[in-house]
C-alpha positions, -999 to 999 in steps of 0.1 A, spaced: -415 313 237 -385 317 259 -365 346 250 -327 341 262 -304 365 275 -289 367 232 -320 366 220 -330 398 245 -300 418 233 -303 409 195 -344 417 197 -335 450 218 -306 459 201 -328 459 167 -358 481 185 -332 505 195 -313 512 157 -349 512 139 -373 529 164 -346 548 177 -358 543 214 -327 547 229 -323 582 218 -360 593 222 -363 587 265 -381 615 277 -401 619 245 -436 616 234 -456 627 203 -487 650 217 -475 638 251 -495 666 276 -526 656 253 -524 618 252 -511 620 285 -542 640 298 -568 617 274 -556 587 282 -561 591 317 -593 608 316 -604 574 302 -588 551 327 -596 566 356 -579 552 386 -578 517 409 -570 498 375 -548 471 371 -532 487 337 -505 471 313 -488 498 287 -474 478 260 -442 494 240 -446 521 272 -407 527 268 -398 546 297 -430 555 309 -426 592 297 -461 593 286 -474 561 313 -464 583 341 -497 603 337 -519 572 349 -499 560 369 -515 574 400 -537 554 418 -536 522 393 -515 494 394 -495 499 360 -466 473 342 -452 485 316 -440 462 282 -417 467 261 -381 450 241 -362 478 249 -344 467 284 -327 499 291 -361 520 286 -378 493 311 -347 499 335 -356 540 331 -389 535 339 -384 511 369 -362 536 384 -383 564 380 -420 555 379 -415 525 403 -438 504 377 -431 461 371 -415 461 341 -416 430 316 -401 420 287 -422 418 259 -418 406 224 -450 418 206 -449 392 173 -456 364 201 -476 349 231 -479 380 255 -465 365 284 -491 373 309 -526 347 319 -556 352 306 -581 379 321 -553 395 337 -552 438 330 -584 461 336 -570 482 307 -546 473 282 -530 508 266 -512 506 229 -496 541 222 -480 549 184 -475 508 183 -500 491 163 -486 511 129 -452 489 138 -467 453 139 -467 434 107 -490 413 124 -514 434 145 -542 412 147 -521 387 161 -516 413 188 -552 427 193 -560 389 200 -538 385 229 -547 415 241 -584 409 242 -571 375 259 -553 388 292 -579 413 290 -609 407 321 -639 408 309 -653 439 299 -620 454 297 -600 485 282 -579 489 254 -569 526 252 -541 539 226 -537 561 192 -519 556 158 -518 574 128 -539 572 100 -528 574 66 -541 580 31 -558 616 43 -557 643 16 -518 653 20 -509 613 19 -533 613 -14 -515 636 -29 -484 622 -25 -489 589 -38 -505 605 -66 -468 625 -71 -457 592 -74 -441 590 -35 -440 564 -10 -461 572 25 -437 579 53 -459 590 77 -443 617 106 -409 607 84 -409 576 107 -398 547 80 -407 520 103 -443 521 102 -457 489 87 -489 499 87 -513 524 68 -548 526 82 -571 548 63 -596 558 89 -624 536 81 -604 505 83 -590 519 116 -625 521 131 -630 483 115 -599 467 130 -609 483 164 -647 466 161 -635 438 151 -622 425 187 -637 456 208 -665 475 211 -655 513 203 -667 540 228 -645 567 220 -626 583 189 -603 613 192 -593 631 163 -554 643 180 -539 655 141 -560 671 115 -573 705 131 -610 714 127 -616 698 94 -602 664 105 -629 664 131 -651 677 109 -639 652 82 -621 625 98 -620 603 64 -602 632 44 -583 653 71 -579 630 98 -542 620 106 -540 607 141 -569 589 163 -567 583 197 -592 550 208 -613 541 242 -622 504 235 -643 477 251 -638 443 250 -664 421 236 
Protein backbone atom coordinates (compact mmCIF):
# COMPACT_ATOMS: atom_id res chain seq x y z
CA UNK A 1 0.00 0.00 0.00
CA UNK A 2 1.14 3.48 -0.70
CA UNK A 3 0.72 5.61 2.20
CA UNK A 4 0.36 9.45 1.10
CA UNK A 5 1.59 12.37 2.71
CA UNK A 6 -2.50 12.65 4.55
CA UNK A 7 -2.59 9.32 5.09
CA UNK A 8 1.09 9.62 7.03
CA UNK A 9 -0.23 12.51 9.15
CA UNK A 10 -3.84 10.99 9.93
CA UNK A 11 -2.01 7.34 10.80
CA UNK A 12 0.81 9.29 12.93
CA UNK A 13 -1.33 11.73 14.30
CA UNK A 14 -3.58 8.74 15.72
CA UNK A 15 -0.30 6.75 17.13
CA UNK A 16 0.64 9.89 18.81
CA UNK A 17 -3.05 10.77 20.88
CA UNK A 18 -3.41 6.83 21.83
CA UNK A 19 0.13 5.55 22.50
CA UNK A 20 1.07 8.75 23.53
CA UNK A 21 4.51 8.61 21.64
CA UNK A 22 4.98 12.03 21.28
CA UNK A 23 5.15 12.68 24.93
CA UNK A 24 7.12 9.47 25.91
CA UNK A 25 10.73 10.31 23.66
CA UNK A 26 13.42 9.45 25.89
CA UNK A 27 11.42 6.72 27.64
CA UNK A 28 11.54 3.04 27.90
CA UNK A 29 9.80 0.52 30.26
CA UNK A 30 12.89 -1.68 31.92
CA UNK A 31 15.08 0.27 29.45
CA UNK A 32 18.88 -0.43 31.06
CA UNK A 33 17.50 -4.26 31.22
CA UNK A 34 15.99 -4.70 27.85
CA UNK A 35 18.55 -2.55 26.60
CA UNK A 36 21.42 -4.69 28.02
CA UNK A 37 19.28 -8.23 27.06
CA UNK A 38 18.52 -7.38 23.95
CA UNK A 39 21.92 -6.87 22.91
CA UNK A 40 23.45 -9.65 24.66
CA UNK A 41 21.34 -11.62 22.09
CA UNK A 42 22.18 -9.74 18.96
CA UNK A 43 25.49 -9.46 19.26
CA UNK A 44 27.10 -7.28 16.66
CA UNK A 45 27.71 -7.14 12.50
CA UNK A 46 23.81 -7.67 12.10
CA UNK A 47 21.78 -6.13 9.74
CA UNK A 48 18.89 -5.31 12.42
CA UNK A 49 15.34 -3.73 11.87
CA UNK A 50 13.56 -2.39 15.25
CA UNK A 51 9.96 -2.19 14.39
CA UNK A 52 7.79 0.58 16.50
CA UNK A 53 11.63 1.59 17.77
CA UNK A 54 10.25 5.27 18.23
CA UNK A 55 13.15 7.25 18.79
CA UNK A 56 15.64 4.69 19.28
CA UNK A 57 15.76 5.35 23.20
CA UNK A 58 16.01 1.81 23.79
CA UNK A 59 17.67 0.73 19.93
CA UNK A 60 20.52 2.83 20.81
CA UNK A 61 22.00 -0.02 22.94
CA UNK A 62 22.63 -2.29 19.71
CA UNK A 63 23.26 -0.08 17.67
CA UNK A 64 27.01 -0.44 17.79
CA UNK A 65 28.54 -2.40 15.38
CA UNK A 66 25.19 -3.51 13.39
CA UNK A 67 23.55 -1.97 10.73
CA UNK A 68 20.11 -0.99 12.48
CA UNK A 69 16.67 0.82 10.71
CA UNK A 70 14.38 1.61 12.68
CA UNK A 71 10.18 1.38 11.98
CA UNK A 72 7.79 3.05 13.14
CA UNK A 73 4.25 5.65 12.16
CA UNK A 74 5.35 8.11 14.38
CA UNK A 75 7.43 10.59 11.89
CA UNK A 76 8.64 13.01 14.40
CA UNK A 77 10.13 9.97 16.72
CA UNK A 78 11.83 8.56 13.32
CA UNK A 79 13.10 12.28 12.75
CA UNK A 80 14.57 12.08 16.66
CA UNK A 81 16.18 9.10 16.11
CA UNK A 82 17.77 10.02 12.66
CA UNK A 83 19.24 12.95 14.27
CA UNK A 84 20.55 11.30 17.04
CA UNK A 85 21.40 7.58 16.41
CA UNK A 86 22.24 8.26 12.74
CA UNK A 87 19.92 5.02 11.95
CA UNK A 88 17.62 4.69 8.26
CA UNK A 89 14.47 5.42 9.31
CA UNK A 90 11.26 4.12 7.54
CA UNK A 91 7.79 4.54 7.75
CA UNK A 92 5.97 1.66 8.74
CA UNK A 93 2.37 0.87 9.07
CA UNK A 94 2.34 -2.43 10.99
CA UNK A 95 -1.54 -3.65 9.91
CA UNK A 96 0.07 -4.08 6.32
CA UNK A 97 2.73 -5.34 3.79
CA UNK A 98 6.12 -4.45 5.63
CA UNK A 99 7.60 -2.52 3.08
CA UNK A 100 11.01 -4.17 2.94
CA UNK A 101 11.99 -7.60 0.36
CA UNK A 102 12.06 -10.79 1.41
CA UNK A 103 15.19 -12.19 3.41
CA UNK A 104 16.28 -8.85 4.13
CA UNK A 105 17.16 -8.23 8.29
CA UNK A 106 19.59 -10.73 10.30
CA UNK A 107 17.36 -9.84 13.33
CA UNK A 108 14.03 -8.43 13.44
CA UNK A 109 13.38 -6.76 17.22
CA UNK A 110 9.49 -6.14 18.40
CA UNK A 111 9.69 -4.20 21.82
CA UNK A 112 6.17 -3.64 24.02
CA UNK A 113 4.36 -3.85 20.22
CA UNK A 114 2.80 -7.12 19.68
CA UNK A 115 0.14 -6.38 22.70
CA UNK A 116 -0.97 -3.33 20.18
CA UNK A 117 -1.73 -5.36 16.95
CA UNK A 118 -5.22 -6.51 16.48
CA UNK A 119 -3.79 -8.59 13.97
CA UNK A 120 -0.40 -9.95 15.20
CA UNK A 121 -0.08 -12.85 13.20
CA UNK A 122 -0.44 -10.87 10.28
CA UNK A 123 2.63 -9.21 11.58
CA UNK A 124 4.73 -12.26 12.79
CA UNK A 125 4.31 -13.45 9.03
CA UNK A 126 5.96 -10.62 7.43
CA UNK A 127 8.43 -10.64 9.77
CA UNK A 128 9.42 -14.28 9.33
CA UNK A 129 9.24 -13.06 5.48
CA UNK A 130 12.04 -10.30 5.31
CA UNK A 131 13.66 -12.34 7.80
CA UNK A 132 17.09 -14.37 6.15
CA UNK A 133 17.05 -17.59 6.78
CA UNK A 134 17.74 -18.64 10.16
CA UNK A 135 17.11 -15.30 11.45
CA UNK A 136 16.20 -13.33 14.81
CA UNK A 137 13.27 -12.01 16.17
CA UNK A 138 14.14 -10.53 19.55
CA UNK A 139 11.45 -8.42 21.69
CA UNK A 140 9.13 -8.60 25.04
CA UNK A 141 5.39 -7.95 25.86
CA UNK A 142 3.41 -8.36 28.66
CA UNK A 143 1.58 -11.16 29.71
CA UNK A 144 -1.73 -11.05 31.26
CA UNK A 145 -4.07 -13.13 33.26
CA UNK A 146 -1.19 -13.82 36.11
CA UNK A 147 -2.60 -14.00 39.63
CA UNK A 148 -3.18 -10.08 40.24
CA UNK A 149 -4.98 -9.95 36.63
CA UNK A 150 -7.09 -13.11 37.98
CA UNK A 151 -8.14 -11.39 40.60
CA UNK A 152 -9.35 -8.64 39.01
CA UNK A 153 -11.49 -10.01 36.51
CA UNK A 154 -12.81 -12.07 39.19
CA UNK A 155 -13.79 -8.41 41.06
CA UNK A 156 -15.61 -8.00 38.15
CA UNK A 157 -12.75 -5.35 36.30
CA UNK A 158 -11.58 -5.07 32.92
CA UNK A 159 -7.52 -5.93 32.35
CA UNK A 160 -5.55 -2.76 31.81
CA UNK A 161 -2.38 -3.95 31.96
CA UNK A 162 0.63 -1.13 33.19
CA UNK A 163 -2.78 1.27 32.91
CA UNK A 164 -1.96 1.33 29.23
CA UNK A 165 -5.71 1.20 27.60
CA UNK A 166 -4.38 0.54 24.26
CA UNK A 167 -3.26 -2.87 24.57
CA UNK A 168 -5.31 -5.20 22.30
CA UNK A 169 -3.88 -8.11 23.33
CA UNK A 170 -3.81 -10.45 26.49
CA UNK A 171 -1.37 -13.31 26.27
CA UNK A 172 -1.48 -15.65 29.15
CA UNK A 173 1.93 -17.13 29.17
CA UNK A 174 1.32 -20.35 27.58
CA UNK A 175 -0.32 -18.91 24.58
CA UNK A 176 2.63 -16.47 24.45
CA UNK A 177 5.22 -19.31 24.25
CA UNK A 178 2.55 -20.84 21.46
CA UNK A 179 2.28 -17.79 19.21
CA UNK A 180 6.11 -17.54 19.33
CA UNK A 181 6.52 -21.46 18.07
CA UNK A 182 4.27 -21.11 15.89
CA UNK A 183 6.43 -19.06 13.19
CA UNK A 184 9.89 -19.34 15.30
CA UNK A 185 11.77 -21.66 16.98
CA UNK A 186 12.17 -20.19 20.75
CA UNK A 187 15.71 -20.19 22.24
CA UNK A 188 15.29 -17.92 24.95
CA UNK A 189 12.53 -16.70 27.56
CA UNK A 190 13.18 -13.94 30.04
CA UNK A 191 10.97 -13.45 32.85
CA UNK A 192 11.58 -9.14 33.06
CA UNK A 193 8.15 -8.64 35.71
CA UNK A 194 7.20 -11.06 38.29
CA UNK A 195 10.20 -11.29 40.79
CA UNK A 196 11.39 -14.69 42.02
CA UNK A 197 8.09 -16.50 41.86
CA UNK A 198 7.42 -15.41 38.27
CA UNK A 199 10.57 -17.27 37.30
CA UNK A 200 9.76 -19.73 39.50
CA UNK A 201 6.15 -19.74 38.26
CA UNK A 202 5.95 -18.06 35.05
CA UNK A 203 2.14 -19.31 34.37
CA UNK A 204 0.90 -17.67 37.77
CA UNK A 205 3.40 -14.77 38.48
CA UNK A 206 4.78 -14.03 35.33
CA UNK A 207 3.93 -10.47 33.91
CA UNK A 208 6.38 -9.51 31.30
CA UNK A 209 8.60 -11.92 28.90
CA UNK A 210 11.30 -10.89 26.98
CA UNK A 211 11.91 -13.48 23.62
CA UNK A 212 15.19 -14.69 21.59
CA UNK A 213 13.56 -16.43 18.45
CA UNK A 214 14.70 -18.39 15.50
CA UNK A 215 13.17 -18.47 12.39
CA UNK A 216 12.01 -21.74 11.06
Amino acid sequence: MNVDKGQKSLLAGFYRSHHLAGDRLDQSFLEKERGSLFSEWIGTGKKVLDLGGRDGTLTKYFVARNDVTIGDIDPNALESAHVNLGVDTEFVNLNDTLPFNSGTFDTVVMAEVLEHLPYPRITLGEITRILRPGGQFVGNFPIAYHLKDRYRVLRGKKLVMAGDKTHLQFFTYDEALELLGDFFDIDNIEILKGGRAGKRYPRLFARNIAFNCTKK
